[in-house]
TORZA-182186 format. One line per 2 residues: number of its first residue (from 0); their letters; for each residue x, y, z of C-alpha. Coordinates in pm, 1 decimal. Layout:
<rs>
NUM) A) X:Y:Z; ... .
</rs>
This chain:
<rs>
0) XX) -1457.6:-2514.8:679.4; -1147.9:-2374.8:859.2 .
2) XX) -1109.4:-2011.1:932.3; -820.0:-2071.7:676.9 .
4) XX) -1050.1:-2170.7:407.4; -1306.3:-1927.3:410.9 .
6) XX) -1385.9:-1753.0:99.0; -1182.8:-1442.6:213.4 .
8) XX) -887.3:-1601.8:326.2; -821.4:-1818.7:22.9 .
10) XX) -861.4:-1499.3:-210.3; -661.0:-1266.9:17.4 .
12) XX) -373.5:-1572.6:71.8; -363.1:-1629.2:-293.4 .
14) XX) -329.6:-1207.0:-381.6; -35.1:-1213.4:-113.6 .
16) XX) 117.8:-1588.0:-278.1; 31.9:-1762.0:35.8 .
18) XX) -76.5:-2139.7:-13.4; -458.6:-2178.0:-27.8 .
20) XX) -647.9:-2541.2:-63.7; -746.9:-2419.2:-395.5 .
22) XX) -707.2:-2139.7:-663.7; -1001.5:-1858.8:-595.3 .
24) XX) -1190.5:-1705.9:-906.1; -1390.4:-1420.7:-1003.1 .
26) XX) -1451.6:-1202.8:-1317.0; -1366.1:-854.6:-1437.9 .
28) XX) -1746.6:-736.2:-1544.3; -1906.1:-1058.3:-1355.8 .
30) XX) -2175.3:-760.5:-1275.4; -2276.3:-658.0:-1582.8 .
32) XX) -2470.3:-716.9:-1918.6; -2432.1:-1082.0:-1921.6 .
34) XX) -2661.7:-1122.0:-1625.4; -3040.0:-1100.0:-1691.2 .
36) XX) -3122.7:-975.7:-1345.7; -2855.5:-722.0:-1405.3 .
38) XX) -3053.7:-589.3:-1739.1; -3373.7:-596.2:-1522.7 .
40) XX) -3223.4:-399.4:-1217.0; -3054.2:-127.8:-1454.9 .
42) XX) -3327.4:-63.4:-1668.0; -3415.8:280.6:-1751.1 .
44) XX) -3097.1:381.4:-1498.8; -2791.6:585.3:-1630.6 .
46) XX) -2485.5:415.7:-1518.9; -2363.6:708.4:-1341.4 .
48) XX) -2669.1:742.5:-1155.3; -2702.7:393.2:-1079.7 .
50) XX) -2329.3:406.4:-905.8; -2450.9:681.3:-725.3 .
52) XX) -2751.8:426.6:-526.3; -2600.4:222.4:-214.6 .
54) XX) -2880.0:-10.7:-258.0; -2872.5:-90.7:-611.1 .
56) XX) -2473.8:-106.3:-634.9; -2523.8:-410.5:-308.0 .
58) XX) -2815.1:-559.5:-561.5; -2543.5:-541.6:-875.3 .
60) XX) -2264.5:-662.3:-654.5; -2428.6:-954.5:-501.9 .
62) XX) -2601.1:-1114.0:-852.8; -2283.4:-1258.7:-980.1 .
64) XX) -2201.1:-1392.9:-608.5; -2499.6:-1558.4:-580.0 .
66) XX) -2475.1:-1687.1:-912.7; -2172.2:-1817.4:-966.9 .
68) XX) -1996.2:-1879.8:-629.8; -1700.9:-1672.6:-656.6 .
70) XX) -1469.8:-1598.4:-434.4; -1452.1:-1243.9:-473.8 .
72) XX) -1729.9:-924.0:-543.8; -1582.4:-631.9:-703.3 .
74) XX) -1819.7:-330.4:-600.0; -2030.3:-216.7:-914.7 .
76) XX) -1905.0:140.1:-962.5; -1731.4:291.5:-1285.9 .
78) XX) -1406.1:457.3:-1322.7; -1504.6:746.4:-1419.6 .
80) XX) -1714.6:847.2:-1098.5; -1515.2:1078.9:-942.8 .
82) XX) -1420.2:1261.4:-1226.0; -1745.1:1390.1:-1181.4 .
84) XX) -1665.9:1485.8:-829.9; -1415.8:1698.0:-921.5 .
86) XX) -1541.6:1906.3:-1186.2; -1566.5:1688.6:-1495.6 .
88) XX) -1924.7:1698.0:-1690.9; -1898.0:1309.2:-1784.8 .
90) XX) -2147.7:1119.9:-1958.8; -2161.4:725.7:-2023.2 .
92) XX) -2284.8:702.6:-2347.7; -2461.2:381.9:-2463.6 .
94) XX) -2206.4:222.0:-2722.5; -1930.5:502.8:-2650.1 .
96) XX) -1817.1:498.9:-2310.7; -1745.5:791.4:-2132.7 .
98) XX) -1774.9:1143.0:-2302.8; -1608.0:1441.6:-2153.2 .
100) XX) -1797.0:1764.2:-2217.4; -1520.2:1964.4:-2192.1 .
102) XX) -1173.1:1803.1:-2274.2; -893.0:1910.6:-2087.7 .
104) XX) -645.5:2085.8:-2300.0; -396.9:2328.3:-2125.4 .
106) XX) -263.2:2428.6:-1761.6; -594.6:2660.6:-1702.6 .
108) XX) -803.1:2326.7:-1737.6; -625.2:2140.8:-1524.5 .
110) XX) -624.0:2401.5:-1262.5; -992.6:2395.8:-1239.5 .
112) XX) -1007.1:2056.5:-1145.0; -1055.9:2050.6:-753.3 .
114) XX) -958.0:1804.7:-481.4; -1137.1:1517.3:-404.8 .
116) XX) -1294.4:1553.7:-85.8; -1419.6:1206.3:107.9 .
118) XX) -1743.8:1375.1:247.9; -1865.7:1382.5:-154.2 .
120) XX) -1813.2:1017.1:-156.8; -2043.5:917.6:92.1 .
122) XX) -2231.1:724.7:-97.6; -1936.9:501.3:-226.1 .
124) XX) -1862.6:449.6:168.5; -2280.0:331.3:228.6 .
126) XX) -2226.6:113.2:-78.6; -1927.8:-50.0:52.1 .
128) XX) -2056.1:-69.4:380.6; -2415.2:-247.1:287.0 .
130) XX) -2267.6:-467.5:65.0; -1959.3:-624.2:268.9 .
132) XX) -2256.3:-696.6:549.1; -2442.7:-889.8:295.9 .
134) XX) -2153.7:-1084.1:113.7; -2136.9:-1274.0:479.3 .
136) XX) -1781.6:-1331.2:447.8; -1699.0:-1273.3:80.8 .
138) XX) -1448.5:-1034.5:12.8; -1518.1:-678.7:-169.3 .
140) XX) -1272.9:-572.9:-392.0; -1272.4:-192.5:-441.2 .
142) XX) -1132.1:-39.7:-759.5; -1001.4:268.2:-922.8 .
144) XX) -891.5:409.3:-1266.2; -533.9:477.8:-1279.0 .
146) XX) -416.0:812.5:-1321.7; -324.1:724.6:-1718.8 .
148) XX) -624.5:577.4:-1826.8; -837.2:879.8:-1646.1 .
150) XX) -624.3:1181.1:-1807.6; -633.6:971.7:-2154.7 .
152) XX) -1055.4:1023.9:-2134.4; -1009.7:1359.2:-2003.7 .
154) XX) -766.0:1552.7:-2271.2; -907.4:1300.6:-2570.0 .
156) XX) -1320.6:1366.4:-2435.6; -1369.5:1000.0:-2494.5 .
158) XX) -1234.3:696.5:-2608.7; -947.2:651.8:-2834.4 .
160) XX) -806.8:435.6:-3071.9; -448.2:611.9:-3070.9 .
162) XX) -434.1:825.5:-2823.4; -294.3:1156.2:-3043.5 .
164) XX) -371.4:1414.4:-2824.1; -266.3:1226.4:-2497.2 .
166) XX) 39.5:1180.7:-2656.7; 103.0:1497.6:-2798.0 .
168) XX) 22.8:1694.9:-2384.9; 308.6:1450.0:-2299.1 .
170) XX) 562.6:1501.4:-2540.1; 491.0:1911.2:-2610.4 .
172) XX) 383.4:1970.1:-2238.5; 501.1:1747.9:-2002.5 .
174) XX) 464.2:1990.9:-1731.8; 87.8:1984.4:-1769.0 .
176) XX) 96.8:1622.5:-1830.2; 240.9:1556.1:-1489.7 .
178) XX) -11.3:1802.8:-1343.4; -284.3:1620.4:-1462.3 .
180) XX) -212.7:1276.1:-1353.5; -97.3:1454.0:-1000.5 .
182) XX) -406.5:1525.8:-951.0; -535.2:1226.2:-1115.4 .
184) XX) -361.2:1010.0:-908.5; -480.2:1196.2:-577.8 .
186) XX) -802.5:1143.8:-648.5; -777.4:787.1:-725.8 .
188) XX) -595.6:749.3:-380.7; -853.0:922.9:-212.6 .
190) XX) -1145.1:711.4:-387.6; -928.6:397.4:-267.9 .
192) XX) -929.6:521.7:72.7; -1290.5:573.4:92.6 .
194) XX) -1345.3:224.4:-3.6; -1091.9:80.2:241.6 .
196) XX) -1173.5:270.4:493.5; -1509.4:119.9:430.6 .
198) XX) -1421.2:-241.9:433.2; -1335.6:-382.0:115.7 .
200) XX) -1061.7:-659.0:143.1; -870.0:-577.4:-136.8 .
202) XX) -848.9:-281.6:-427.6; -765.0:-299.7:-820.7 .
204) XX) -629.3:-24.3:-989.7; -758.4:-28.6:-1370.1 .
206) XX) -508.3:114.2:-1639.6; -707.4:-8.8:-1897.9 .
208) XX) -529.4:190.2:-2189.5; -143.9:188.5:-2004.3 .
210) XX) -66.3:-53.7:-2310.3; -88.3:174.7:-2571.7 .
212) XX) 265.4:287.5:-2429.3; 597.5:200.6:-2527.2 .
214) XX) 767.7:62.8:-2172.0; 1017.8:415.0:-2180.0 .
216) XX) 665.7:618.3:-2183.5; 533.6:446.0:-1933.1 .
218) XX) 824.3:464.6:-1697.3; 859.2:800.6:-1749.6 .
220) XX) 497.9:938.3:-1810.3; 322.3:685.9:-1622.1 .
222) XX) 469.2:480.1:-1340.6; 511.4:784.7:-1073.5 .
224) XX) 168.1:851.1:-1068.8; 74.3:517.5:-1065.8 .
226) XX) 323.1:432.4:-744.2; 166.1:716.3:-563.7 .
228) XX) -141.8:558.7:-548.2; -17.7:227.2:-479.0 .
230) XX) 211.6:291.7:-242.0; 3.9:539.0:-85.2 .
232) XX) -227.0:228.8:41.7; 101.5:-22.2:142.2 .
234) XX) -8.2:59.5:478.5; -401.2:-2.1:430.1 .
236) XX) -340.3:-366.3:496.8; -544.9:-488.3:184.7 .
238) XX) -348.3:-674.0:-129.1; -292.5:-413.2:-431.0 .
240) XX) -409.8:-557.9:-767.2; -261.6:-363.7:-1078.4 .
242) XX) -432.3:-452.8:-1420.1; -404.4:-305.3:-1747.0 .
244) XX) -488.7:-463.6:-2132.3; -236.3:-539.9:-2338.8 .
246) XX) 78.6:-462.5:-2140.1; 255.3:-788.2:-2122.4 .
248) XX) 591.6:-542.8:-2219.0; 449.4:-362.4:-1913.0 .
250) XX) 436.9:-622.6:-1647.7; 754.6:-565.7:-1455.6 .
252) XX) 702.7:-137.2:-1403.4; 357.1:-232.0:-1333.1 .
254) XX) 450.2:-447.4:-1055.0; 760.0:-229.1:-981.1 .
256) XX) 487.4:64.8:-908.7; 401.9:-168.9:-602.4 .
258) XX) 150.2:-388.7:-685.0; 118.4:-740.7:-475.6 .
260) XX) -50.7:-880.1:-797.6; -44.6:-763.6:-1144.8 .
262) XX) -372.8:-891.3:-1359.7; -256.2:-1015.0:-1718.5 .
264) XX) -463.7:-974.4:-2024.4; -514.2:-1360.5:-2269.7 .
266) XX) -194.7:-1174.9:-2508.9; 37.7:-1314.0:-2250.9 .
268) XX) 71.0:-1648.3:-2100.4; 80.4:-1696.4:-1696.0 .
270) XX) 440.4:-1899.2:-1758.1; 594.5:-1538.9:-1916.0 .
272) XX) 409.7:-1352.4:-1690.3; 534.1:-1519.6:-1396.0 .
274) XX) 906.3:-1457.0:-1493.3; 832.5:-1050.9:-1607.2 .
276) XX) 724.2:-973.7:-1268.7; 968.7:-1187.4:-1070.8 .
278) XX) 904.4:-1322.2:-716.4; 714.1:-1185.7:-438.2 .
280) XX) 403.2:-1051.6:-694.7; 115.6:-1308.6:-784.6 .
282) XX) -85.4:-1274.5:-1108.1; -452.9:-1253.7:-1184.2 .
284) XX) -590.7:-1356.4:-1513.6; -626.8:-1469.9:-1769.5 .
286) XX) -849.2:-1667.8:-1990.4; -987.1:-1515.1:-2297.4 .
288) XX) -1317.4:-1405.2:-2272.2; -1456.6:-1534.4:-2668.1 .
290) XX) -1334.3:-1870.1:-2516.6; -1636.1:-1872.8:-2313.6 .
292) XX) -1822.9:-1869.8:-2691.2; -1640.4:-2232.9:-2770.3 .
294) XX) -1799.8:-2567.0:-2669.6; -1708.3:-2699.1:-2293.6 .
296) XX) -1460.4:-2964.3:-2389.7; -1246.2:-2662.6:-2572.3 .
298) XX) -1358.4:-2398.4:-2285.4; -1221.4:-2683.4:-2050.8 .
300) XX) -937.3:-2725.3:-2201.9; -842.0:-2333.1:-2161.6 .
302) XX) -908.3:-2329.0:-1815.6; -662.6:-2647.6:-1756.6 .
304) XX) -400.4:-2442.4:-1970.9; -463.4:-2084.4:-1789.4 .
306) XX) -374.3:-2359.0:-1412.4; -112.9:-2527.6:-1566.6 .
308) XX) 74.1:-2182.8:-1686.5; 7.2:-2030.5:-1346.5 .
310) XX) 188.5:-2316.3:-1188.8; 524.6:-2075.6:-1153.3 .
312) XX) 367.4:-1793.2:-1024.8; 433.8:-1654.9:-702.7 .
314) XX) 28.4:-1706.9:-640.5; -252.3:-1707.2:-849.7 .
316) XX) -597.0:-1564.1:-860.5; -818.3:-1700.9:-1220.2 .
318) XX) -958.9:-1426.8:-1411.4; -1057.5:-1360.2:-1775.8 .
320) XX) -779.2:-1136.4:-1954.7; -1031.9:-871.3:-2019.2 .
322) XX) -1418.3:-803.5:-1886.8; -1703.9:-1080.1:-1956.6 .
324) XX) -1850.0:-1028.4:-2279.3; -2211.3:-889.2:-2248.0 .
326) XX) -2306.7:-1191.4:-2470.9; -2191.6:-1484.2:-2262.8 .
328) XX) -2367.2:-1725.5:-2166.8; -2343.5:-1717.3:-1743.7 .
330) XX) -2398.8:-2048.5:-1719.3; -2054.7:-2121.6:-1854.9 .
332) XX) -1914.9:-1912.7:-1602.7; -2076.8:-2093.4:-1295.3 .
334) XX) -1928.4:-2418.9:-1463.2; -1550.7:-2218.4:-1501.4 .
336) XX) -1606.0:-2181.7:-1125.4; -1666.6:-2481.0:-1015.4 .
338) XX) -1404.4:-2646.9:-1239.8; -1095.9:-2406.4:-1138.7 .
340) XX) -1187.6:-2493.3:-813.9; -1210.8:-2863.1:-880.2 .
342) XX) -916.4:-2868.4:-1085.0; -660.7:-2609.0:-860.6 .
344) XX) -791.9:-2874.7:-562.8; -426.7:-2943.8:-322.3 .
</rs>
């Protein structure tokens, strides 16, 4: 294999929309519920606690690589771990997601909030550091929750289906809205960093819940924030990956906020994608995840589609649109491996 094909350099090529002998692969949630060995590790371990383990997160990161062949590890972690490094009491509650014990409301609860200091992320940089030795070449993508999707858990305490009283801070007080997702988006920068800095090959900034926003919102409410982090790595020398779930009337801000590729949920195709973000930014994405439920011939079928769409994009790394689905079957996704890579063959 030429230093050109290694597993690294045909993910990293793709992310920048350099020509690679093949289209690289891997899975939002690969590590995760749909692995038995994963159950086994995590059992009887909080999630927040089990983030907080160097050893364990290499163990979690490692299972799907091993498995499945990608051509990427994303470091097992959760978005909301540095909340809690800042002042948030933040539970992951089995079936909820993250619960906030004390939702942030007003000015005087966003002032409390303190600055993310690297020395309390030590254990991220061990992590990092254990795992990228071990992958033997593989890259390590590092990731983040964008400053939205983090002050959306924080003022709501949890998950949302509408997002009222996020809404409502932005609207009524956009002052404290702003100073919220300042400080959001400094600590997501400073998580980044720690990460890089460690030796992960690329990052991914998650704003899972950005689509919930009409375009003018996001531009306005949004899109700073999310540029300061961004931009505040465009000299980190890793590719920027920008995903969020349903915000196919979001691409183009979302690469505008300086993303080299912007992940697309299954609600848009590759094709549309392609044209929203223009050229110079690759995509990730973006098979639907229940089409892993379907018999092969119709799961193949997808997969060829997902290619074929890509075929205008500026690059292309294959993803699901979403996470894997803690009931797949992970034998299916060892044979969507092998056949993107058979398939995407130049």
């Amino acid at each position: 294999m030429s230093a050109s094909n290694t597993p690294e350099a045909v993910f990293v090529r793709a992310c920048r929309g350099q020509a690679v002998p093949y289209t690289p692969v891997w899975f939002m949630r690969q590590a995760g519920r749909s692995l038995p060995e994963y159950r086994k590790a995590r059992e009887g371990i909080a999630m927040l606690d089990a983030c907080r383990r160097p050893d364990l997160v290499c163990e979690l990161t490692l299972q799907p690589v091993r498995r499945h062949v990608v051509d990427a590890a994303i470091l097992f972690s959760d978005i909301v771990l540095p909340l809690a490094e800042i002042g948030v009491k933040v539970e992951i509650v089995a079936g909820v997601g993250p619960v906030v014990a004390e939702p942030i409301r007003d000015e005087a609860a966003v002032a409390k909030l303190r600055p993310l200091l690297p020395e309390r992320l030590d254990y991220v940089a061990e992590a990092v550091r254990l795992t990228v030795a071990e992958l033997s070449g593989t890259p390590l993508i590092g990731f983040a929750g964008a400053p939205f999707t983090l002050a959306s858990y924080l003022v709501e305490g949890g998950p949302s289906r509408q997002y009222e009283r996020t809404k409502a801070m932005m609207y009524r007080w956009p002052d404290v809205w702003h100073a919220l997702c300042s400080q959001l988006a400094e600590t997501a920068l400073e998580f980044l960093r720690v990460q890089v800095a460690a030796g992960v090959s690329a990052v991914q900034l998650f704003d899972s819940w950005a689509g919930a926003l009409s375009e003018a919102d996001y531009r306005r409410f949004v899109m700073p924030h999310s540029a300061h982090v961004l931009r505040g790595l465009s000299d980190a020398g890793v590719p920027r990956i920008h995903f969020g779930l349903g915000t196919g009337h979001l691409l183009a801000p979302m690469a505008q906020a300086g993303a080299d590729v912007v992940g697309v949920d299954w609600r848009t195709p590759l094709s549309s994608a392609a044209q929203a973000v223009g050229s110079g930014v690759a995509l990730q994405g973006n098979l639907e995840p229940a089409a892993l439920f379907a018999p092969w011939p119709v799961v193949e079928a997808e997969v060829r589609r997902v290619l074929e769409e890509a075929g205008t994009a500026t690059g292309h790394v294959f993803n699901l649109g979403h996470g894997v689905l803690p009931e797949t079957d992970p034998d299916v996704l060892t044979r969507v491996v092998a056949l993107v890579h058979e398939a995407s063959a130049r």
